[in-house]
DRENGUMAR-975496 format. One record per residue (C-alpha): residue number from 1; residue in three letters; x, y, z. Coordinates in nm, 2 decimals, always signed. Layout:
N
{NUM 'ALA' {X Y Z}} ...
% end
This chain:
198
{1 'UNK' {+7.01 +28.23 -3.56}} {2 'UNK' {+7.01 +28.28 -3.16}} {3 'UNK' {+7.25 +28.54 -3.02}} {4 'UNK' {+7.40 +28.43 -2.71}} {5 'UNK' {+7.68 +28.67 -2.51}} {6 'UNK' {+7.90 +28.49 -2.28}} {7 'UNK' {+8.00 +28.67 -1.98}} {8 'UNK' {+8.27 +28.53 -1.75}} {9 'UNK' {+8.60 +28.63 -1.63}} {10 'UNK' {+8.77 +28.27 -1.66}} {11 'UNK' {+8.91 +28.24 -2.01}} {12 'UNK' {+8.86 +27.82 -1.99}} {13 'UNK' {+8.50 +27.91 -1.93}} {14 'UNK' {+8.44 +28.10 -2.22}} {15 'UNK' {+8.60 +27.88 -2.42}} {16 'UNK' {+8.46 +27.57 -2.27}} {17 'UNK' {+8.10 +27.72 -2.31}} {18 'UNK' {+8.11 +27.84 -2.65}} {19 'UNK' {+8.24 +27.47 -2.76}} {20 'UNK' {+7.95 +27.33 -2.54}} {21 'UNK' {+7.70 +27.54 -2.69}} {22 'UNK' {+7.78 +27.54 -3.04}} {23 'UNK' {+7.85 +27.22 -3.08}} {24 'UNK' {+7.64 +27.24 -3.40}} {25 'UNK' {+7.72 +27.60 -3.51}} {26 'UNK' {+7.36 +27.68 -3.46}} {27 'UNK' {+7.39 +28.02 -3.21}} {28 'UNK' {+7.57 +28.32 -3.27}} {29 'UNK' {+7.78 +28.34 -3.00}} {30 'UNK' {+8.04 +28.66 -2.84}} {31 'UNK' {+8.21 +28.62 -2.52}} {32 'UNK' {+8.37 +28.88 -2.31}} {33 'UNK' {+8.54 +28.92 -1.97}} {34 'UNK' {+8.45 +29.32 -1.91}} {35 'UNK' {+8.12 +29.37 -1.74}} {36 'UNK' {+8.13 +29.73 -1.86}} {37 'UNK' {+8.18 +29.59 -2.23}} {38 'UNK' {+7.88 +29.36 -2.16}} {39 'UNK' {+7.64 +29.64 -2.08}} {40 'UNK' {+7.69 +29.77 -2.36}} {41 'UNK' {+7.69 +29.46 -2.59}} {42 'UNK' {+7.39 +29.40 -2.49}} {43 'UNK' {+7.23 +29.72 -2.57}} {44 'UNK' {+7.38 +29.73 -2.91}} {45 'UNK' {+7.40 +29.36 -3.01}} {46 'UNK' {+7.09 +29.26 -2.86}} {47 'UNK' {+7.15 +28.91 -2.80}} {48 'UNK' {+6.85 +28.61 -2.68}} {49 'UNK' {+7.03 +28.56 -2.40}} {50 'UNK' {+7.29 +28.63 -2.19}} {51 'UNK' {+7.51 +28.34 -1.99}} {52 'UNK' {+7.70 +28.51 -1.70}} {53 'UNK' {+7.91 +28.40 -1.42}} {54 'UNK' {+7.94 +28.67 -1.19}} {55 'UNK' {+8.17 +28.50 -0.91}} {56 'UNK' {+8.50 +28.59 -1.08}} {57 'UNK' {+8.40 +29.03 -1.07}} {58 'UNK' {+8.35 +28.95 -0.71}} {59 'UNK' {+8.70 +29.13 -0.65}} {60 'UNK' {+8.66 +29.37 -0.94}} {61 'UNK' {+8.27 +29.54 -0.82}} {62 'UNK' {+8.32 +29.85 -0.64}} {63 'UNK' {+7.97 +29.79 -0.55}} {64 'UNK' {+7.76 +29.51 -0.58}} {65 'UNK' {+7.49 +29.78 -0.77}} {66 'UNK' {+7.72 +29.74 -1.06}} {67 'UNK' {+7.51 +29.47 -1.15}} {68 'UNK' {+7.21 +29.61 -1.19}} {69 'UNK' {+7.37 +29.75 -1.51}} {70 'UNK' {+7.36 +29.45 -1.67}} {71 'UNK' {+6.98 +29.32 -1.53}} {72 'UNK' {+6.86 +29.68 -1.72}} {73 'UNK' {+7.05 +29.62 -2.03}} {74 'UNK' {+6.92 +29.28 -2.06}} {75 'UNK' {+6.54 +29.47 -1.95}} {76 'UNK' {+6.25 +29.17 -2.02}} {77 'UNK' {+6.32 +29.10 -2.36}} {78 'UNK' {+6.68 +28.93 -2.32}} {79 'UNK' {+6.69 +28.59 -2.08}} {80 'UNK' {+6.98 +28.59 -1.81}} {81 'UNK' {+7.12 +28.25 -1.71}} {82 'UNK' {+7.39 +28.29 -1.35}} {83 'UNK' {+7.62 +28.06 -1.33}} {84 'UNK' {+7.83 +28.08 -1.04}} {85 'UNK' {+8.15 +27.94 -0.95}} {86 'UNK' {+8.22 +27.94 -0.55}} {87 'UNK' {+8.01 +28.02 -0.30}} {88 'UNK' {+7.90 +28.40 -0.33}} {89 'UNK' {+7.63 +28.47 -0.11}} {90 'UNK' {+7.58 +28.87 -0.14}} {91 'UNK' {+7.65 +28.80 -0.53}} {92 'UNK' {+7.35 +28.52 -0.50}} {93 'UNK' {+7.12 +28.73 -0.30}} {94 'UNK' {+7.14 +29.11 -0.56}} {95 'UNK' {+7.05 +28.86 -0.82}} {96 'UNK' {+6.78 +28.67 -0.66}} {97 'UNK' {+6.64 +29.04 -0.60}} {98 'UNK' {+6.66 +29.14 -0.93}} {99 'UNK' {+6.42 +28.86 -1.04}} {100 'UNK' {+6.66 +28.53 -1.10}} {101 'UNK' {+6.50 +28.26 -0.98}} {102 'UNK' {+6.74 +28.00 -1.04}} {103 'UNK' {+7.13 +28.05 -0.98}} {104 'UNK' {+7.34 +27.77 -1.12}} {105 'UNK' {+7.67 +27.57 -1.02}} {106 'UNK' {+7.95 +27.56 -1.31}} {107 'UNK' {+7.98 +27.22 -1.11}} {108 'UNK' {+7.70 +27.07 -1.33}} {109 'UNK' {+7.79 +26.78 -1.56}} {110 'UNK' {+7.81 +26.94 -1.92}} {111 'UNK' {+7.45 +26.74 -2.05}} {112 'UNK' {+7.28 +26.87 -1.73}} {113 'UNK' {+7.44 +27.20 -1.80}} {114 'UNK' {+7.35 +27.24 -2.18}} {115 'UNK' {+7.00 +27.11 -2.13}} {116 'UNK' {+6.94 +27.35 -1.86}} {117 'UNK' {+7.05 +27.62 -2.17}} {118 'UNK' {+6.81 +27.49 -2.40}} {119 'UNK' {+6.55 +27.49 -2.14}} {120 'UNK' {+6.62 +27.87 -2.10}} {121 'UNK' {+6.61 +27.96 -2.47}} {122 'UNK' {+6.29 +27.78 -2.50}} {123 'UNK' {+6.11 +27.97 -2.22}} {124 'UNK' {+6.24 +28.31 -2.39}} {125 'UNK' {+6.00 +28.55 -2.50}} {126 'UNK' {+5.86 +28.59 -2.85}} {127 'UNK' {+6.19 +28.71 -3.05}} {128 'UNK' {+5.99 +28.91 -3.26}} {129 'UNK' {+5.92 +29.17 -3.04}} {130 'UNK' {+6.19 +29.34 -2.87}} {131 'UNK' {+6.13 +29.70 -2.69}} {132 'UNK' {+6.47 +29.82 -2.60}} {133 'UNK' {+6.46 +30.07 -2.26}} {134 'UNK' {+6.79 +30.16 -2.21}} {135 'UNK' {+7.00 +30.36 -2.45}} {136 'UNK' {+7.36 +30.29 -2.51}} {137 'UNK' {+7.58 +30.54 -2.29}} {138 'UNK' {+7.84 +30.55 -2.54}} {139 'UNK' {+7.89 +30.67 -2.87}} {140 'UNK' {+8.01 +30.45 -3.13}} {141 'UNK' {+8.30 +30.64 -3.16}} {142 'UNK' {+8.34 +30.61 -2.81}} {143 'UNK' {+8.31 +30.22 -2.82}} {144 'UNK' {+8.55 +30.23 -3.12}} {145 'UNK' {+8.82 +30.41 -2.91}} {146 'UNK' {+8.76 +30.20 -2.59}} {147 'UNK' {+8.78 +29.89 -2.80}} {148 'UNK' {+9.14 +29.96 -2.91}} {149 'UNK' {+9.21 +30.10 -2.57}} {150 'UNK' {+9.12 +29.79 -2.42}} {151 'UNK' {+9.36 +29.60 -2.69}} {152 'UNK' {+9.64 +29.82 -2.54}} {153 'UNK' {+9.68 +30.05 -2.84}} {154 'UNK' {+9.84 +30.42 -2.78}} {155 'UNK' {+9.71 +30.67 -2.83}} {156 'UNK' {+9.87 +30.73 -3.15}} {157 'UNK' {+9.76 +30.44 -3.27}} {158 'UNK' {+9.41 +30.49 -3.19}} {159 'UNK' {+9.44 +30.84 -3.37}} {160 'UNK' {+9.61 +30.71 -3.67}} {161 'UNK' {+9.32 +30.43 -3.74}} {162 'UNK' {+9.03 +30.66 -3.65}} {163 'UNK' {+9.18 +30.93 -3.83}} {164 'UNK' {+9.20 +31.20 -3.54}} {165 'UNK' {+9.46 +31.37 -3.34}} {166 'UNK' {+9.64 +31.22 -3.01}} {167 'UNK' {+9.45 +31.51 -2.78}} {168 'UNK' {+9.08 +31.43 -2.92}} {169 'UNK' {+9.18 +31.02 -2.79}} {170 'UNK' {+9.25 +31.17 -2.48}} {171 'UNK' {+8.94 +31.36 -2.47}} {172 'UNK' {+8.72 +31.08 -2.55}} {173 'UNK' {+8.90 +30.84 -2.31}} {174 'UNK' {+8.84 +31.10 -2.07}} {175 'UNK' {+8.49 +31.07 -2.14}} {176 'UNK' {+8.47 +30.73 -2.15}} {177 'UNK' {+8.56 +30.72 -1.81}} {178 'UNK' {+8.27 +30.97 -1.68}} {179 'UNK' {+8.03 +30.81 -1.85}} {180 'UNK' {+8.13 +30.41 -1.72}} {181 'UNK' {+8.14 +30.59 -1.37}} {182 'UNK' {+8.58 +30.46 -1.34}} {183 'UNK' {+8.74 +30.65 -1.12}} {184 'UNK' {+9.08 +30.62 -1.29}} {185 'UNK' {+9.20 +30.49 -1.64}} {186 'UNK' {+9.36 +30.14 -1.46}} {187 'UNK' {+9.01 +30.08 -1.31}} {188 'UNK' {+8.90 +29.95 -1.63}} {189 'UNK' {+9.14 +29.69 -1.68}} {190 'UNK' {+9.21 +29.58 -1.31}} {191 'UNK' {+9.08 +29.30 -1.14}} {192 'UNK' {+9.10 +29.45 -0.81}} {193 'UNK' {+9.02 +29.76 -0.79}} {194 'UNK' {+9.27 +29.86 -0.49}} {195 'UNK' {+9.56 +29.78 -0.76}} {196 'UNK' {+9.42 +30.13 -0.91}} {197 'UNK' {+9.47 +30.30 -0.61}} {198 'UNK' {+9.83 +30.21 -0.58}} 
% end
């Protein structure tokens, strides 16, 4: 079965997608509105192919290089489809750069849309060999942690289920947040980051 991870900010879209794709349950399918979650989806889940609209981070990169995390995750093995909504030229032209010939409106009617999907998956490379490049930055304790974190669970909470004390969270969120490169523990969550500077 075909992995695909949906990446989008716009709940509607995920959901919309996922219901366009799978209209036959034949794909595997995770969706998730984090671009730091993505990164590392992809390095651990390893999916066929990655759907992204990149648009809705616009307000949310502190730098467009943010990005590139996601092109090296995905490396040559995993296809990247970009689907944009709006008009994002300096979103447009990093990933032209990075190799993506064709950028795609969200304004497409759904057959053209899922066609263009299909065509994509066809033109992937063999499945059978995958050579993963980039190692996972976190640990999987540390991607257990910022799971919950991200499902607004104390740190209590967090301790309690992983069976650790309140300080060790806060030592591992601490290093969560040096290793994703946030400046602050509301950068993570934010869609602007100037809201975390406040």
């Amino acid at each position: 079965m075909y992995k695909i991870l949906l990446v989008d900010r716009c709940y509607y879209s995920l959901l919309g997608l996922r219901k366009l794709i799978n209209k036959n349950n034949t794909f595997c399918i995770a969706d998730t509105d984090n671009l730091l979650i993505a990164r590392e989806k992809i390095i651990q889940w390893q999916p066929n192919m990655v759907i992204a609209d990149f648009s809705g981070f616009s307000n949310a990169l502190h730098n467009i290089q943010q990005l590139s995390a996601i092109y090296s995750a995905c490396g040559k093995s995993t296809r990247l489809m970009v689907i944009q909504s709006g008009d994002h030229p300096q979103i447009e032209a990093y990933c032209r750069n990075q190799g993506t010939e064709d950028i795609f409106s969200k304004t497409l009617p759904l057959p053209e849309l899922h066609s263009l999907i299909e065509q994509t998956l066809n033109t992937r490379p063999p499945f059978r060999y995958r050579q993963q490049h980039t190692a996972s930055l976190l640990t999987l304790r540390e991607e257990r942690v910022l799971k919950l974190w991200t499902e607004a669970a104390s740190n209590e909470l967090i301790a309690k289920i992983m069976g650790i004390s309140p300080k060790t969270v806060y030592t591992y969120k601490r290093n969560i947040r040096m290793k994703l490169g946030v400046d602050n523990r509301f950068s993570l969550f934010l869609s602007n980051p100037l809201e975390a500077a406040e």
